[in-house]
C-alpha positions in Angstrom: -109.4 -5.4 10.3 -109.6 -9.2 10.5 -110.7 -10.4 14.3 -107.9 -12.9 14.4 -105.7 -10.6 12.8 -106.3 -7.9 15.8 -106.1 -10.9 18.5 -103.1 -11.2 17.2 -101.7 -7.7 17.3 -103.4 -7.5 21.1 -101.7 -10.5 22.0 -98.3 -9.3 20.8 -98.6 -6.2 22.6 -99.8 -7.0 25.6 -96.9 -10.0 25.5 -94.4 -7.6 24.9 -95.1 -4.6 26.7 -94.7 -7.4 29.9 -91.5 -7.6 29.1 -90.7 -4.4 28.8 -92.5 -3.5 32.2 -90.8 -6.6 33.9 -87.0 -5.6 32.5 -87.6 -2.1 33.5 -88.9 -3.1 37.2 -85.7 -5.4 37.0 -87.1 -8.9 37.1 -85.3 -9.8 34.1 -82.2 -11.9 35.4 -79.4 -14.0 34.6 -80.6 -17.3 35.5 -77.9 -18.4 37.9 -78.9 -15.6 40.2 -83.0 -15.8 39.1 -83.3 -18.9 41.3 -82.1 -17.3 44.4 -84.0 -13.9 44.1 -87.0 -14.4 42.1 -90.3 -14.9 43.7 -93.1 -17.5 42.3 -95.2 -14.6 41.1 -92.2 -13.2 39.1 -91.6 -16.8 37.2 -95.5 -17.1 36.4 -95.1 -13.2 35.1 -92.3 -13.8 33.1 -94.2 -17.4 31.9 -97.2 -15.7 31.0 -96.0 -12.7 29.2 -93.5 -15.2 26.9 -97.1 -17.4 26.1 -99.0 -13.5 25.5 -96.0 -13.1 22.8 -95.8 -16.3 21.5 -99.3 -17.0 21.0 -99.7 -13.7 19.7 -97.5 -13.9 16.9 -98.2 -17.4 15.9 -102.0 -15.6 15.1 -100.9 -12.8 13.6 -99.1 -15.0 11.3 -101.9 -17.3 10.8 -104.1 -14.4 10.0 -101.5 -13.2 6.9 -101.0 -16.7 5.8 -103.3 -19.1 4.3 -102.1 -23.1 4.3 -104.0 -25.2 1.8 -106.9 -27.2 2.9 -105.7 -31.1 3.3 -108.9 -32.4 2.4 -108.9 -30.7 -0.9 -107.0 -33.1 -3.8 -105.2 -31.0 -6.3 
């Protein structure tokens, strides 16, 4: 398997099983009542597992597709 491709995959996963453990543990809220009963360390959780997924499927994808070199002419 491709190293990016499987940085990729990690990063997903890892990304997305935060949110899983943070919606099962309840930290999940709707955001007029997140500002009154979430804690710092909850917001940076919540931050950092969204830029785990994020960043994980933008290299997955760059791992499956190939853009054209710009300093190539056709």
């Amino acid at each position: 398997m491709d190293r990016q491709l499987a940085v990729g995959l990690a990063a997903t996963g890892i990304g997305l099983a935060s949110f899983l453990l943070l919606g099962s543990a309840g930290v999940l809220r709707h955001p007029q009542t997140a500002a009154d009963h979430t804690q710092p360390a909850e917001f940076l959780a919540i931050g950092g597992g969204f830029v785990l997924l994020t960043v994980g499927i933008l290299v997955t994808l760059f791992a499956y597709v190939e853009f054209p070199d710009p300093d190539l002419e056709p």
